[in-house]
C-alpha angles and dihedrals in degrees: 000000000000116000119208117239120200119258109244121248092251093058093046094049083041095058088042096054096048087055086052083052096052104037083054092057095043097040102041103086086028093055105357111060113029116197128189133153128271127226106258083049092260120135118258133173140170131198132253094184088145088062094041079057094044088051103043081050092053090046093044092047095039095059084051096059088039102052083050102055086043081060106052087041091050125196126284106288107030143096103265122208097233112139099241089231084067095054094054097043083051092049094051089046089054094048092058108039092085087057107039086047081054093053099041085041089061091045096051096101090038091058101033100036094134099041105083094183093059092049085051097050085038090060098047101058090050073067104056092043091066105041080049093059083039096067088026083085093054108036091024101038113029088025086234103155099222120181092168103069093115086070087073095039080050095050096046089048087053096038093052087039097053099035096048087043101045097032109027096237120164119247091246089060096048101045094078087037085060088046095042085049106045082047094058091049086047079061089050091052096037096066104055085054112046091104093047127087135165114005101356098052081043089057093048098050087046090054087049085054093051100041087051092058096040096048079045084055104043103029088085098163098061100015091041084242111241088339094069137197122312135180096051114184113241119233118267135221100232107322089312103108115220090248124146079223128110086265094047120114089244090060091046096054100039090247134132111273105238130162103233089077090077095047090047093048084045092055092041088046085053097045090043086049078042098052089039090060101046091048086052092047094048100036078053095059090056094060128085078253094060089046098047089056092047082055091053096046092056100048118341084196092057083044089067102037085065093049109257127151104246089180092055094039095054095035085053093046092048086056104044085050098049089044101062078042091060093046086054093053101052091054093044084055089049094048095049104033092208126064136179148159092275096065094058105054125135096264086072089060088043090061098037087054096054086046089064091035095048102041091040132285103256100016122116098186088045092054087051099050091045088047081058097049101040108049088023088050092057096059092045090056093037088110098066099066114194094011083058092094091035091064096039087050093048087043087053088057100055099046092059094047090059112025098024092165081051134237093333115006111207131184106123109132126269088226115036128137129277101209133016119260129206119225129215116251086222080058092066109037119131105275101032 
């Protein structure tokens, strides 16, 4: 077994100078130098060499502290230098965490009844979170490398949104008809696609993203076209709508008509469409089904030598995803009461899919946690204006040098042995 020597301070200082070096050349005409025009159209500039400093500091500090905690982690195969105080207290910590988010979860409108911008962002990343364990089967579990993703969140947003606005129908009615529709368009796209795999399947499913908006943008007479679609019904409980009227829930209970109700039936509707997601998606990997796209995701050439159906595997993995997508969707439409074209652009499957990269492909605890970071992160840094992606890029690096297979990388098997078994020599013989 390897053991991990510690780096000497002169290479340390070395590699962190080199990364000075480099974030000055890069940084100098970026930060350094700022150009507009004047105006009479001539050229002007004035220096900031005081933040290119400050950058090029924070750069060559920054590689020191990395190269340390890659240190005291230590790479794969050798003997780290945790205390192991510190292990245990690490492995109890990572035990509770699912329960103690739940909890907390559940709490969230109790304790922040009266802020209303806590309840939102709350609900958004409930959001997030769903449409992240949605794409966390295909891209998780079959290993099918999806960036249009957007296009089934999009089609269960418009099916809820015309059906509920040209036939009346309650939100509860249409919400499997937006499943059972944005399955049906994960077939479509399934098909095209069963002999792709890696960038070129990539490329395709981008393309299916891009046609659905575009049909969303240019099919006026039925989409609405770029104006969208208004007038959205809210969700009922029910069938007691969350009025202030006579008929309203409030009136019914006795109770002081506010309008948080809505927004706190609205956060426990989208963690019970969350929770829902994530015990399909587990109760699924149990199954032959789950197995066979584990199977698919190792080695799709090994998946057929033993037999299994790749066409259904894949077919059935496009439409669980773009289900829970299209669930998604409809309550997205509910929640917002107006949808168009512009709210389902590319850059919504970008981020979904880092969700699933960065918090672990095939963990559902690790999606969760990366949909926290991420869309709660942006409104930590929303202060900084400009500097708000460069801290979410640089937080995106980081997090691959050290944790590559993201938060919580998982890809141990759904069946494994318990216990080790010895097998007779007689057993493996030529011939047996």
């Amino acid at each position: 077994m390897q053991t991990s020597r510690a780096p000497g301070i002169a290479f340390i200082f070395k590699k962190a100078l080199i990364s000075a070096l480099v974030a000055l050349v890069l940084f100098s005409l970026m930060i350094g130098v700022r150009t507009e025009a004047g105006p009479e159209g001539q050229l002007i500039y004035w220096t900031r060499f005081g933040d290119l400093a400050a950058m090029v500091a924070t750069v060559f500090g920054g590689s020191i502290v990395v190269e340390l905690l890659r240190h005291w982690w230590g790479p794969v195969g050798t003997v780290r230098i945790v205390p192991p105080q510190v292990t245990s207290a690490l492995s109890l910590a990572a035990r509770l965490v699912a329960p103690v988010l739940l909890i907390f979860t559940f709490l969230v409108p109790v304790i922040f009844y009266n802020e209303r911008y806590i309840l939102d962002l709350g609900i958004l990343v409930l959001t997030y979170v769903m449409l992240g364990w949605g794409l966390n089967v295909v891209v998780g579990l079959a290993g099918l490398l999806d960036l249009g993703y957007v296009a089934f969140y999009a089609v269960g947003a418009y099916s809820y949104a015309l059906l509920a606005t040209n036939f009346g129908l309650s939100f509860w009615v249409c919400l499997p008809l937006a499943g059972i529709l944005a399955a049906f368009w994960g077939v479509l796209l399934g098909f095209p696609v069963l002999r792709l795999r890696g960038d070129y399947l990539a490329i395709v499913t981008l393309a299916f993203g891009e046609i659905i908006r575009l049909i969303l943008l240019n099919w006026q007479s039925v989409t609405g076209g770029p104006n969208g679609v208004t007038g959205i019904p809210r969700p009922t409980m029910f069938g007691i709508p969350l009025s202030p009227g006579e008929d309203g829930l409030a009136a019914k209970l006795g109770i002081e008509f506010s309008t948080t109700h809505r927004i706190v039936f609205l956060f426990y509707l989208i963690l019970a469409l969350a929770l829902l997601t994530n015990w399909v998606t587990i109760r699924l990997r149990r199954l032959p089904l789950g197995r066979a796209w584990e199977a698919l995701r190792e080695d799709e050439v090994a998946c057929r030598a033993l037999g299994i159906n790749t066409t259904t595997t894949k077919l059935t993995a496009f439409a669980t995803g773009a289900m829970f997508g299209g669930f998604a969707g409809a309550f997205f439409a509910t929640r917002q009461g107006f949808i168009s074209p512009e709210s389902f652009t590319f850059h919504e499957s970008a981020l979904v899919l880092a969700i699933v990269v960065l918090g672990g492909m095939g963990s559902q605890l690790g999606v969760a946690l990366a949909a926290l970071a991420l869309i709660g992160g942006f409104e930590l840094f929303r202060g900084l204006d400009q500097y708000r992606m460069l801290v979410f890029g640089m937080a995106m690096v980081l997090l691959m040098i050290w944790r590559p297979r993201g938060l919580i990388g998982h890809r141990a098997p759904t069946v494994f042995l318990e216990r080790n078994q010895t097998i007779s020599s007689d057993l493996v013989k030529e011939g047996r």
